[in-house]
SEKE-933996 format. One line per 3 residues: their letters; for each residue x, y, z of N, C-alpha, C, CB. Coordinates in Angstrom, 3 decimals. Glycine has a CB too. Layout:
A	X/Y/Z/X/Y/Z/X/Y/Z/X/Y/Z; ...
This chain:
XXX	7.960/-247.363/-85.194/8.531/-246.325/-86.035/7.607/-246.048/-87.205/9.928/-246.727/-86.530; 7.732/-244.661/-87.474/6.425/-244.548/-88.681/7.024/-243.300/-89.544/4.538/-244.080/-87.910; 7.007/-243.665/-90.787/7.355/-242.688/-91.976/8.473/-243.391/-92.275/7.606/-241.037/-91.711
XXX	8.677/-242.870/-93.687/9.605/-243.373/-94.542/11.526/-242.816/-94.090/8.949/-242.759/-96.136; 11.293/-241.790/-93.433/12.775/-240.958/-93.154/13.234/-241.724/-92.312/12.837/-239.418/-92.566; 12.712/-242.062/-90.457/13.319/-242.956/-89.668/14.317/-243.883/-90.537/12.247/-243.728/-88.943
XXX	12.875/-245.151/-91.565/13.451/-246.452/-91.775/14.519/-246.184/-92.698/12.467/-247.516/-92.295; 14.957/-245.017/-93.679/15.637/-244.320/-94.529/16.983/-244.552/-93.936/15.170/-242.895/-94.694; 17.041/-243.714/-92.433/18.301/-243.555/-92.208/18.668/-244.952/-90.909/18.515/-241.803/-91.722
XXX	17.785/-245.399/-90.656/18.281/-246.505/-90.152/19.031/-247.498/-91.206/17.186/-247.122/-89.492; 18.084/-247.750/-91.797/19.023/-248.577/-92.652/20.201/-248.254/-93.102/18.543/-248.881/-93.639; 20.608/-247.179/-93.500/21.368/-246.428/-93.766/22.418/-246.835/-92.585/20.777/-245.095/-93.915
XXX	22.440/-246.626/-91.228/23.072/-246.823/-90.871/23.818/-248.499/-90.498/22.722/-246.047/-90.339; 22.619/-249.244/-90.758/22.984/-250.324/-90.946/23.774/-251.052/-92.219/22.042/-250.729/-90.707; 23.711/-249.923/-93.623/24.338/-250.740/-94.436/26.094/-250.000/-93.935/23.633/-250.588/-96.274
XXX	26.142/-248.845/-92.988/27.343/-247.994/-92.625/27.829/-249.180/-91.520/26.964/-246.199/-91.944; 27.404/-249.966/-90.713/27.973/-250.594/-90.169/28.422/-252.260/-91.205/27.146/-250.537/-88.912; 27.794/-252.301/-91.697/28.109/-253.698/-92.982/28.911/-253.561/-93.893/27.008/-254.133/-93.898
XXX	29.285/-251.865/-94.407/30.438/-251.476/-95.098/32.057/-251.550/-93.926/29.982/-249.777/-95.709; 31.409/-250.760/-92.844/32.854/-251.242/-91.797/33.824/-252.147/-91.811/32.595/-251.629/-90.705; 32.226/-253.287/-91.441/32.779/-254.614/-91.581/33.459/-255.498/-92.593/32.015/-255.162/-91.353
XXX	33.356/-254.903/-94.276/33.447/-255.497/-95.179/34.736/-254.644/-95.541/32.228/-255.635/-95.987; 35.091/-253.971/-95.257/36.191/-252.946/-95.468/37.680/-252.974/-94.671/35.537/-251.654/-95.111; 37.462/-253.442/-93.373/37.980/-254.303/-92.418/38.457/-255.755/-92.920/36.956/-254.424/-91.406
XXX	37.919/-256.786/-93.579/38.030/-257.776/-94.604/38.544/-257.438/-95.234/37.249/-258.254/-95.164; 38.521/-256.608/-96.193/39.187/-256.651/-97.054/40.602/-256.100/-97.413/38.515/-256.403/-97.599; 40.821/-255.413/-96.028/42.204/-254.730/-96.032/42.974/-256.421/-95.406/42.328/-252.920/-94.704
XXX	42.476/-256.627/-94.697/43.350/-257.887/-93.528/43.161/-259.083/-94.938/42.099/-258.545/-91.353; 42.560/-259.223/-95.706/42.541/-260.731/-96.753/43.306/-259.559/-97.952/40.348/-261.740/-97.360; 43.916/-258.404/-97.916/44.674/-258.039/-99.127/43.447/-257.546/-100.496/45.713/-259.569/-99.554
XXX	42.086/-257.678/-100.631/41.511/-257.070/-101.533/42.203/-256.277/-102.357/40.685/-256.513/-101.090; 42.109/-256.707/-103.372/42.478/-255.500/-104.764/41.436/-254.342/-104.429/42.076/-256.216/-106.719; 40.331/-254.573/-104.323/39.225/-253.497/-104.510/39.965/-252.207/-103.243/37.261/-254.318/-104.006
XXX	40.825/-253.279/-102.110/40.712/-252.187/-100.892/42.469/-251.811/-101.221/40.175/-252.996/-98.880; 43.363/-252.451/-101.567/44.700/-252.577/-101.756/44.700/-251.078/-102.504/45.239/-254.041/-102.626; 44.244/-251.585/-103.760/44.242/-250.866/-104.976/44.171/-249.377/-104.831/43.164/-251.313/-105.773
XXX	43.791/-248.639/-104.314/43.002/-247.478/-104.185/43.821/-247.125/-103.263/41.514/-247.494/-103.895; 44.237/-247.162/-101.974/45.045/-247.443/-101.071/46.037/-247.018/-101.410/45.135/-248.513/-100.738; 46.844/-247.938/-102.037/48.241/-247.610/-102.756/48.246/-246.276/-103.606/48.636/-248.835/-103.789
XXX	47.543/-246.280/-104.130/47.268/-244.975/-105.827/47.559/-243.958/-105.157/45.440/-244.603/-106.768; 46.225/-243.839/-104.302/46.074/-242.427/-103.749/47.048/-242.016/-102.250/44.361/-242.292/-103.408; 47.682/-242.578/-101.790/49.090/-242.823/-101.118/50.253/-242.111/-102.093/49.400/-244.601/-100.958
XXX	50.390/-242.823/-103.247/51.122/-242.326/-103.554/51.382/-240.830/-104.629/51.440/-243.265/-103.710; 50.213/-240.888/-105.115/49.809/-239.583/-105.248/50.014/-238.356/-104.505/48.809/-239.664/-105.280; 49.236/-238.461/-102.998/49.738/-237.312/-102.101/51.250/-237.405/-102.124/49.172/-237.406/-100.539
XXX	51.896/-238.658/-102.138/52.791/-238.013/-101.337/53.728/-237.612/-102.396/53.377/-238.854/-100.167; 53.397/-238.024/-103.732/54.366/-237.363/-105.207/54.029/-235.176/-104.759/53.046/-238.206/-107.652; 52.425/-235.023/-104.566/52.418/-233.969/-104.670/52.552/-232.906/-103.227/51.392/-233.943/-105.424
XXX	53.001/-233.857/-102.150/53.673/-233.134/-100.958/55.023/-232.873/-101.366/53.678/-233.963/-99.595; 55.968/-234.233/-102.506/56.935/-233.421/-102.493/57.364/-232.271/-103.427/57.703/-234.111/-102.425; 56.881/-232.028/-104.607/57.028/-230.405/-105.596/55.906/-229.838/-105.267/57.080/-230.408/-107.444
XXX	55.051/-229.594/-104.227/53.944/-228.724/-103.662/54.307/-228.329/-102.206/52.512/-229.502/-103.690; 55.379/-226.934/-101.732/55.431/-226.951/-100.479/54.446/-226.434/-99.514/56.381/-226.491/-100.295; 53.004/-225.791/-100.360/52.275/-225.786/-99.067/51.209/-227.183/-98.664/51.384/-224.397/-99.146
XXX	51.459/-227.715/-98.981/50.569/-229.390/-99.399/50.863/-229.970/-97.892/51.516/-230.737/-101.040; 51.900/-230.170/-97.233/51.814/-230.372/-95.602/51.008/-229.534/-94.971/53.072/-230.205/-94.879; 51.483/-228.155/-95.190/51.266/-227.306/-94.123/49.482/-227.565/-94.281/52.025/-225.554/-94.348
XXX	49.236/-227.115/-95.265/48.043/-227.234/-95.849/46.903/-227.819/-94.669/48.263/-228.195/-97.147; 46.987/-229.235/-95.195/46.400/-229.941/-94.803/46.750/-230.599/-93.540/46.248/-230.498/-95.631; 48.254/-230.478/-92.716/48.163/-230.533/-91.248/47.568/-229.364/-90.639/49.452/-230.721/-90.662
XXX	47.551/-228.174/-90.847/46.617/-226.969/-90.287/44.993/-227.563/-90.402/46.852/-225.371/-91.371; 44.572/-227.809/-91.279/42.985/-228.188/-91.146/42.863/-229.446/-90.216/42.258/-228.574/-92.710; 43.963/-230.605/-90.293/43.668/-231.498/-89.442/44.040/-231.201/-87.814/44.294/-232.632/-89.982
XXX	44.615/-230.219/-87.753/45.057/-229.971/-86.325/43.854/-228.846/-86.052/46.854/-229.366/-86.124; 43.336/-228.218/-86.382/42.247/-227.297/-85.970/40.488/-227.852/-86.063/42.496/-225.992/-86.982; 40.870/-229.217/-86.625/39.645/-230.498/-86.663/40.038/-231.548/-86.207/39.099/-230.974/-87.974
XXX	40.850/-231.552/-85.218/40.915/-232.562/-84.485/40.024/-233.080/-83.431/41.832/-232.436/-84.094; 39.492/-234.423/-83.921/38.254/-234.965/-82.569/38.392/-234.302/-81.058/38.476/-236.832/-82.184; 40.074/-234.303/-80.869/40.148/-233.683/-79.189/39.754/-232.193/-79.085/41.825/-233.746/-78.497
XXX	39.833/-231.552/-80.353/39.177/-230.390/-80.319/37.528/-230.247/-79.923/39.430/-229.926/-81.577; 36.831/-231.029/-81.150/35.309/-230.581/-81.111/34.699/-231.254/-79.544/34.349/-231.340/-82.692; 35.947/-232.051/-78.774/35.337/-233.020/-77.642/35.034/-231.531/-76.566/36.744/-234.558/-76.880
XXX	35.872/-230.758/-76.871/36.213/-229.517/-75.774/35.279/-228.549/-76.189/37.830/-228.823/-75.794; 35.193/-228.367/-77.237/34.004/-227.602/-78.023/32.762/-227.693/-77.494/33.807/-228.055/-79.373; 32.547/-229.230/-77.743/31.489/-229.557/-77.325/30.397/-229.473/-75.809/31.788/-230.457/-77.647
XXX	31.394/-228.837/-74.923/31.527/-228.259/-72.852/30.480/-227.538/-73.216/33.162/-227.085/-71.886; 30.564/-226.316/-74.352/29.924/-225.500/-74.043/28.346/-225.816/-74.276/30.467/-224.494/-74.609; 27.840/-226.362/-75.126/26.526/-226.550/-75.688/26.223/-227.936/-74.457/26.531/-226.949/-77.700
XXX	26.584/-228.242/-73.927/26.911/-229.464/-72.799/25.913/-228.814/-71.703/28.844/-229.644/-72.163; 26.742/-227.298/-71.325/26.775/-227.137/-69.748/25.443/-225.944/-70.267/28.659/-226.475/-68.720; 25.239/-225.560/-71.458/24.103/-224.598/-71.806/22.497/-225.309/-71.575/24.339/-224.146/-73.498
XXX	22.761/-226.787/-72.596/21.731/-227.304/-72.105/21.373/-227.869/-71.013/21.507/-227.846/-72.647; 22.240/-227.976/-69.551/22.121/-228.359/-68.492/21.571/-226.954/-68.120/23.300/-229.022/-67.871; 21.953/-225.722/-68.132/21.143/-225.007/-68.036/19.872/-224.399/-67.898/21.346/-224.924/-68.299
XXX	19.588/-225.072/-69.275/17.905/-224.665/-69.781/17.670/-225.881/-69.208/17.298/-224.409/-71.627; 18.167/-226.588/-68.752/17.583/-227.701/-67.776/16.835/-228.964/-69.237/15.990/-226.728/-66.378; 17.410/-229.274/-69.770/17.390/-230.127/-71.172/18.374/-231.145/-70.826/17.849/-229.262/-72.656
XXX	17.902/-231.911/-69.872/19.317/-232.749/-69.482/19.441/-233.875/-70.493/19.305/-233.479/-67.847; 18.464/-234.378/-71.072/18.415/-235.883/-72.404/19.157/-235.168/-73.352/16.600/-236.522/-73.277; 19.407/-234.194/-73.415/19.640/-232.903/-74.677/21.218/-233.338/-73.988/18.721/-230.681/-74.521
XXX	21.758/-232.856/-73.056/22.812/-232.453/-72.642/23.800/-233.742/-72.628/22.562/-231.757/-71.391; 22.923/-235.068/-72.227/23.509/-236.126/-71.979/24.030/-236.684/-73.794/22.360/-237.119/-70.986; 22.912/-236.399/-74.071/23.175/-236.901/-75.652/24.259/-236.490/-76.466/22.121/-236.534/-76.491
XXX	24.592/-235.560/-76.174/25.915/-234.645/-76.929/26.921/-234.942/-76.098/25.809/-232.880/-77.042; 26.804/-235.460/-75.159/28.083/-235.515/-74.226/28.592/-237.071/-74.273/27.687/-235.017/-72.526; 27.191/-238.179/-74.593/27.587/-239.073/-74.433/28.261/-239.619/-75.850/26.658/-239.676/-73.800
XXX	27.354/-238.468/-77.028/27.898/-239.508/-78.189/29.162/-238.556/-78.806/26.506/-239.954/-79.583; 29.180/-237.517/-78.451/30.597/-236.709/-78.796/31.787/-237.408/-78.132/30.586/-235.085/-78.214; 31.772/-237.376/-76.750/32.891/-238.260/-76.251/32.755/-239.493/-76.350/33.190/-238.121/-75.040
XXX	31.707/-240.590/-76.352/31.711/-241.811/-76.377/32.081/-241.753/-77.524/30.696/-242.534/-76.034; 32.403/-241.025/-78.871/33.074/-241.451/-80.249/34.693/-242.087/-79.840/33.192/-239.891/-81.405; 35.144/-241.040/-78.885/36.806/-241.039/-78.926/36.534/-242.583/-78.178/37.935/-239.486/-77.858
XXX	36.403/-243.156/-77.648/35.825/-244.261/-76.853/35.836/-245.559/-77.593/34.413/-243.942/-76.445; 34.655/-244.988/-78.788/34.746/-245.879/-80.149/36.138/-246.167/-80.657/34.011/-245.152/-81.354; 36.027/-245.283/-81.299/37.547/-244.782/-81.942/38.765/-245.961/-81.478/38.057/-242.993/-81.160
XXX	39.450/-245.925/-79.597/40.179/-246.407/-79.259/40.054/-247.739/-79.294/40.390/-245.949/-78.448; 38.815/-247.536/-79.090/38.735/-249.875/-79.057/38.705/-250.473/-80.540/36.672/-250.811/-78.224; 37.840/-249.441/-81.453/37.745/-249.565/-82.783/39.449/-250.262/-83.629/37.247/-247.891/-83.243
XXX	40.325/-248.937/-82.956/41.693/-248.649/-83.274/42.455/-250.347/-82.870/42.304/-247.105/-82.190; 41.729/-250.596/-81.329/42.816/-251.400/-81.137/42.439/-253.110/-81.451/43.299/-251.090/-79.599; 41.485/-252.857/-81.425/40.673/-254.530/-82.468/41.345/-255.021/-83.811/38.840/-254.171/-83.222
XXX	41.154/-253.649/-84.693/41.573/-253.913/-85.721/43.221/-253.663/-86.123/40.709/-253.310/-86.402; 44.201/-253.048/-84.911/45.733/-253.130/-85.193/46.582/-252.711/-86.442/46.016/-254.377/-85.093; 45.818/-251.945/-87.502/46.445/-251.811/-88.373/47.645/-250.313/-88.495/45.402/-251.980/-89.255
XXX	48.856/-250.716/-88.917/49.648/-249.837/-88.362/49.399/-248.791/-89.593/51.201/-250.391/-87.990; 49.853/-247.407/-89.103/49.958/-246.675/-90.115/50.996/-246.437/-91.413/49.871/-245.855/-89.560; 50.544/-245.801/-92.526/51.031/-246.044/-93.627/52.568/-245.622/-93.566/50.214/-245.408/-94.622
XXX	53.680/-246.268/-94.021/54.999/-246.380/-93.758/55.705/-244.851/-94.142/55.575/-247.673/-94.620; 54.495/-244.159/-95.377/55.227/-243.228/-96.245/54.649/-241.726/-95.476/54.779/-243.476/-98.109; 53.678/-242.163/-94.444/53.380/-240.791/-93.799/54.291/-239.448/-93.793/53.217/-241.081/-92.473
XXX	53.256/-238.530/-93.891/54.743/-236.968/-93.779/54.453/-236.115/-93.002/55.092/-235.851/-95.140; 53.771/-236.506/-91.522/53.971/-236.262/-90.395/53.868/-237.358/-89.369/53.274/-235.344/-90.197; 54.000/-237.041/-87.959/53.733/-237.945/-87.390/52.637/-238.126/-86.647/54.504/-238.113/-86.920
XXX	52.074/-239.778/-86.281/50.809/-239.544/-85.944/50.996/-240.772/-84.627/49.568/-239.755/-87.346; 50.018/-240.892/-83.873/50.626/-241.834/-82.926/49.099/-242.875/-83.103/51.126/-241.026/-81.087; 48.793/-243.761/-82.279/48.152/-244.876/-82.570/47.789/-245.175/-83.731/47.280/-244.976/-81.983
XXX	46.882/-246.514/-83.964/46.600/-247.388/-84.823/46.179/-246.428/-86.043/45.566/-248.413/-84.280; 45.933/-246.924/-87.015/45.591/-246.190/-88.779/44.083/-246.332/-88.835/46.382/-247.235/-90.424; 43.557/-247.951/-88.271/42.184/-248.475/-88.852/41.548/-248.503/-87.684/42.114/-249.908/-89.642
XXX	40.203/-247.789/-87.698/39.684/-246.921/-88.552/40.142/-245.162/-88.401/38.190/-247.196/-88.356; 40.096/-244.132/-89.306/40.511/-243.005/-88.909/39.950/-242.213/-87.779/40.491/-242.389/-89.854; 40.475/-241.931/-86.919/39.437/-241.011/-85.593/39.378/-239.481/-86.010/40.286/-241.017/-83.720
XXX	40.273/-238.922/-86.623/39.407/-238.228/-87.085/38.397/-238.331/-88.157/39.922/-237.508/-87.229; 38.485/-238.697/-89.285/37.126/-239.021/-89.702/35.575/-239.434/-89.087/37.409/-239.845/-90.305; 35.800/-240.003/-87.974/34.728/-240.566/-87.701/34.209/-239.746/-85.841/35.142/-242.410/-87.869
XXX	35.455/-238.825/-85.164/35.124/-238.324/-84.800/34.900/-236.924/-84.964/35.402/-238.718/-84.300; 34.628/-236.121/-85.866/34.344/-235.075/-86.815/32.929/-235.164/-87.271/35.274/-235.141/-87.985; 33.104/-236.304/-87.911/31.507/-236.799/-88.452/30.382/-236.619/-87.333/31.474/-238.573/-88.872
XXX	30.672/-237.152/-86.119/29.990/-237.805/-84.921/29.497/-236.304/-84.566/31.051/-238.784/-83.648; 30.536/-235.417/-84.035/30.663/-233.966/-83.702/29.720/-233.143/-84.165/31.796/-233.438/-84.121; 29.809/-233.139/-85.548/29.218/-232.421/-86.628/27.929/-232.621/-86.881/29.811/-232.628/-87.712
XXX	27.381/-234.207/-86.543/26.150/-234.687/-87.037/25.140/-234.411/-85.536/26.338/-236.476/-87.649; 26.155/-234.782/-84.463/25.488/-234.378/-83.046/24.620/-233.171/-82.916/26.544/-234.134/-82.047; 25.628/-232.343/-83.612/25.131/-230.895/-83.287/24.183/-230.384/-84.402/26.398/-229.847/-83.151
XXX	24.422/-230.728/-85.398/23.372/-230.510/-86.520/21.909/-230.827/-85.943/23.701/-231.525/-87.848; 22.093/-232.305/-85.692/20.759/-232.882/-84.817/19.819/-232.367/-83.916/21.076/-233.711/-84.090; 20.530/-231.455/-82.950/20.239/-230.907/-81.501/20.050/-229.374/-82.457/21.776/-231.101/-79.962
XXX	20.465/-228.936/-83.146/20.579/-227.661/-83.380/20.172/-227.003/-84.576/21.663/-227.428/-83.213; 20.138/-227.966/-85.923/19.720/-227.424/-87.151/18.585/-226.860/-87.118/19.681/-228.241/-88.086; 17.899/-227.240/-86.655/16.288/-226.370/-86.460/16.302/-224.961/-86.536/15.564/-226.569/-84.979
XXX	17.134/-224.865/-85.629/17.108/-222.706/-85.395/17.698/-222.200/-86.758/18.558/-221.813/-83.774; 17.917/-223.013/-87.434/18.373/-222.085/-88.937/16.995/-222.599/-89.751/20.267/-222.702/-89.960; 16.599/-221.424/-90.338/15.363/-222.019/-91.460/15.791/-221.826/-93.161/13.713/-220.956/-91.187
XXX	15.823/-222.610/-93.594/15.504/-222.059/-94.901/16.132/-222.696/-95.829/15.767/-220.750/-95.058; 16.994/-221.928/-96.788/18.351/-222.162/-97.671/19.633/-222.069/-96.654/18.518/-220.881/-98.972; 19.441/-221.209/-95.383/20.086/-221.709/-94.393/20.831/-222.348/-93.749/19.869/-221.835/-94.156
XXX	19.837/-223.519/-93.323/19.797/-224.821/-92.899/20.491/-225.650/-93.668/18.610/-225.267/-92.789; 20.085/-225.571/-94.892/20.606/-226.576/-96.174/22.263/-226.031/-96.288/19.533/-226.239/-97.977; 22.566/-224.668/-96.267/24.019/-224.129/-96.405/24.917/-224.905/-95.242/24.056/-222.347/-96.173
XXX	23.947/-224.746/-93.785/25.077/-225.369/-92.698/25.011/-226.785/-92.455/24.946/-224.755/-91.256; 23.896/-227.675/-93.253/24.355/-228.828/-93.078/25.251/-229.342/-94.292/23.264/-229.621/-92.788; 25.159/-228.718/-95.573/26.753/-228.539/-96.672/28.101/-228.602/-96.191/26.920/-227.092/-97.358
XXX	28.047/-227.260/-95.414/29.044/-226.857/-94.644/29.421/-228.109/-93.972/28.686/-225.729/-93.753; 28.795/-228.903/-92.847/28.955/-229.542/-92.217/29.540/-231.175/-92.894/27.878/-229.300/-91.557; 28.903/-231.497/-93.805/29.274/-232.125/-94.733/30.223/-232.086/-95.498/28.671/-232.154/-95.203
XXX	31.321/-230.980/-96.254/32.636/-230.139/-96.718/33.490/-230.377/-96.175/32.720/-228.886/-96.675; 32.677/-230.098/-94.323/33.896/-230.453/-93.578/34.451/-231.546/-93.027/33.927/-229.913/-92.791; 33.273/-232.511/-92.894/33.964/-233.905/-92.584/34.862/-234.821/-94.178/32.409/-235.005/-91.907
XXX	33.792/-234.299/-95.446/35.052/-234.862/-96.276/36.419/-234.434/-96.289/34.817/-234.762/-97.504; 36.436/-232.821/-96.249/37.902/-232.311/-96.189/38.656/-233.022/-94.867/37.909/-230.533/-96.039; 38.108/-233.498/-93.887/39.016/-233.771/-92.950/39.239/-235.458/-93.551/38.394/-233.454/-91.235
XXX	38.832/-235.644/-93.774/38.965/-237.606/-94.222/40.144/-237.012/-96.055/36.153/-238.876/-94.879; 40.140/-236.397/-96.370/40.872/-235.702/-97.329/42.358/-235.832/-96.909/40.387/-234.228/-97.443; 42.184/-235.075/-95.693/43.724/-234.140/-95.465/44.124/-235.625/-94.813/43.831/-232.275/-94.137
XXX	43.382/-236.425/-94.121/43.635/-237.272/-93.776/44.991/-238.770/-94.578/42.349/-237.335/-93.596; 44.509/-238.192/-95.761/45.116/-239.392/-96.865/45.894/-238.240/-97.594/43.790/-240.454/-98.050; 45.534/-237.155/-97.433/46.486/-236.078/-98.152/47.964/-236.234/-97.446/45.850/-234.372/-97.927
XXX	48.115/-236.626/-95.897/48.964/-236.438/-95.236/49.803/-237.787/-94.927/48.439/-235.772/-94.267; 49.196/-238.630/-95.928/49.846/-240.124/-95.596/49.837/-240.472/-94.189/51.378/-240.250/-96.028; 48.907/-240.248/-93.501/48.714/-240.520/-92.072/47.410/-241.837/-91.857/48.248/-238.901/-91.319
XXX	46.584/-241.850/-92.996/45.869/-242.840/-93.189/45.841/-243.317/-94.463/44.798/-242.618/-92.793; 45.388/-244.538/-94.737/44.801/-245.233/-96.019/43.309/-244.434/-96.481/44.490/-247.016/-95.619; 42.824/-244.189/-97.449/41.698/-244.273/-97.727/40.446/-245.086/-97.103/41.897/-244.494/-98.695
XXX	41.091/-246.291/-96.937/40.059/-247.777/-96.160/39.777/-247.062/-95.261/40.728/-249.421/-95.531; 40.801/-246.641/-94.201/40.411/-246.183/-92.899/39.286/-245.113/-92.867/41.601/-245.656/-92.234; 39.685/-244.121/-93.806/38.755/-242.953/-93.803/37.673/-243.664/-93.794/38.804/-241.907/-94.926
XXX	37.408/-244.241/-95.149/35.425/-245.051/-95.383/34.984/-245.628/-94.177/35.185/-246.654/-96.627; 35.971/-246.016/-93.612/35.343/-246.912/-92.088/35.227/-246.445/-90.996/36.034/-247.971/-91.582; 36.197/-245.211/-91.158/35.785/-243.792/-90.024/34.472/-243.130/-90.079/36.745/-242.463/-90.276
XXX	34.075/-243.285/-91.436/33.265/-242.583/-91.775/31.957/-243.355/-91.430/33.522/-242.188/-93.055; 31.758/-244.861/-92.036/31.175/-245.682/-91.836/30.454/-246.139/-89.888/32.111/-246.478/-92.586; 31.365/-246.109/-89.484/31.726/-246.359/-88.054/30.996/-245.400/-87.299/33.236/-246.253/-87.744
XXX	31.411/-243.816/-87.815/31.232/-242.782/-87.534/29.536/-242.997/-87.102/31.753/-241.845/-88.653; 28.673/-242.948/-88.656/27.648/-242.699/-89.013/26.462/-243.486/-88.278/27.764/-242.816/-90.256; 27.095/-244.580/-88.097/26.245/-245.946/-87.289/26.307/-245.340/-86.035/27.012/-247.699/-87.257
XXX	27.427/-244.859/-85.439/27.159/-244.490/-83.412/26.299/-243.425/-83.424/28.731/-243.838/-82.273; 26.392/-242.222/-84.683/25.981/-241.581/-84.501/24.495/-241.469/-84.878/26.703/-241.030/-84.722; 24.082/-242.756/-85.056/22.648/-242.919/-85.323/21.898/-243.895/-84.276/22.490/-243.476/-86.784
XXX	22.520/-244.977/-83.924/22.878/-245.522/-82.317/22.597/-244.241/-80.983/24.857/-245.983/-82.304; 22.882/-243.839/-81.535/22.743/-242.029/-79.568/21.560/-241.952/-80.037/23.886/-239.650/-79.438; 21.098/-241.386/-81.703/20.101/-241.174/-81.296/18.990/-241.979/-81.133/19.925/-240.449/-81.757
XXX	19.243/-242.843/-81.860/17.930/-244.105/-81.214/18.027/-243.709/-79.581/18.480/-246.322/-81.498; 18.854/-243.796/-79.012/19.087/-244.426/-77.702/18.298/-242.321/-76.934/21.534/-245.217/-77.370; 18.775/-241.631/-77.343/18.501/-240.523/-77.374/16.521/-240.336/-77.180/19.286/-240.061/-78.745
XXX	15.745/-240.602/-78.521/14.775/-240.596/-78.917/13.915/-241.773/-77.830/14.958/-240.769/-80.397; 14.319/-242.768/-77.986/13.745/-243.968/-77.856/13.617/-244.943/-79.036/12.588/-243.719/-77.381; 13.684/-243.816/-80.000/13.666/-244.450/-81.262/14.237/-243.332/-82.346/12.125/-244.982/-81.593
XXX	14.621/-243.748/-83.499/15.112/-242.381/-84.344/13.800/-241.691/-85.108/16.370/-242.842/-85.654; 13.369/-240.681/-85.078/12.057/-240.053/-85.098/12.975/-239.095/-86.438/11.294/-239.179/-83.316; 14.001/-238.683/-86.239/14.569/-237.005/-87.347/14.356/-235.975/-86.590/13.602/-236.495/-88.933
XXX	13.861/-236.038/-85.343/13.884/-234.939/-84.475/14.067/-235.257/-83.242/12.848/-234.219/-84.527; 14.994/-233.978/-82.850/15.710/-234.309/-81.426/15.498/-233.559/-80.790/16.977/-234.460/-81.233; 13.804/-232.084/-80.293/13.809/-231.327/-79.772/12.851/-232.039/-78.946/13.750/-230.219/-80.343
């Protein structure tokens, strides 16, 4: 590996998998650092879901129109395009690490068993820890940036990887906005997220280079 960006974001993803892990600890041993924050902002949303009536709708509309099972279906099309142009490492890569997230996600979910938050104000079905959407949003978002940011040049580029970025916090947002997760979960969705999705591309590249054409 050569240049400073590779070893940048490798590591990077290695301190994203060491935060997982330490975040995971600290919810299961009770941490103040992870408790604390947890609780606050729990109860916060849910003081301002109840004298704020668009505060559900709100933020279940963004999480239901960013839902991981969404961008998985999304994702067919740029799938079966680059099988097309006959880019099959291209095609496999988006297919393997877009859906291999939800994959993550479930075993992720069921290792760590943590149920969801009691005060939720919708309903959500499996485990809380780690969030799948957070971390399959992230995965989605970063996939395609990867394979695709190139064709935008400029101030551009910088606008849609913002964008792209806006949108995975707002979804880890609505996430705890909706008492459907802890905060912990989000960071470790996020965390979790960031490591697979740097994992494809090693595995992608041969090595992580910053370019995936």
């Amino acid at each position: 590996m050569t240049g400073a960006r590779p070893v940048a974001v490798s590591a990077t993803a290695a301190a994203a998998a060491v935060l997982y892990a330490v975040v995971w600890v600290g919810w299961v041993q009770g941490w103040a650092w992870v408790d604390g924050p947890d609780g606050r902002a729990l109860a916060a949303a849910h003081r301002l879901a109840q004298t704020h009536g668009w505060w559900v709708p709100l933020w279940d509309g963004l999480s239901s129109v960013s839902d991981p099972a969404v961008w998985r279906v999304l994702v067919v099309v740029p799938v079966v395009l680059e099988l097309r142009r006959r880019r099959v490492r291209t095609a496999v890569f988006l297919a393997v690490c877009v859906w291999g997230s939800g994959i993550v996600s479930v075993v992720a979910k069921h290792l760590a068993g943590r149920e969801r938050p009691v005060s939720r104000l919708v309903e959500a079905s499996g485990m809380s820890f780690p969030s799948g959407h957070a971390l399959g949003v992230l995965v989605a978002v970063g996939a395609l940036l990867a394979v695709y940011a190139h064709l935008v040049r400029g101030y551009g580029r910088t606008a849609v990887v913002v964008g792209g970025v806006v949108l995975c916090a707002a979804v880890g947002v609505a996430r705890v906005a909706l008492n459907v997760h802890h905060p912990s979960d989000v960071v470790a969705g996020w965390a979790l997220g960031f490591a697979w999705l740097v994992a494809c591309l090693w595995v992608y590249r041969g090595r992580y280079t910053g370019r995936t054409r």
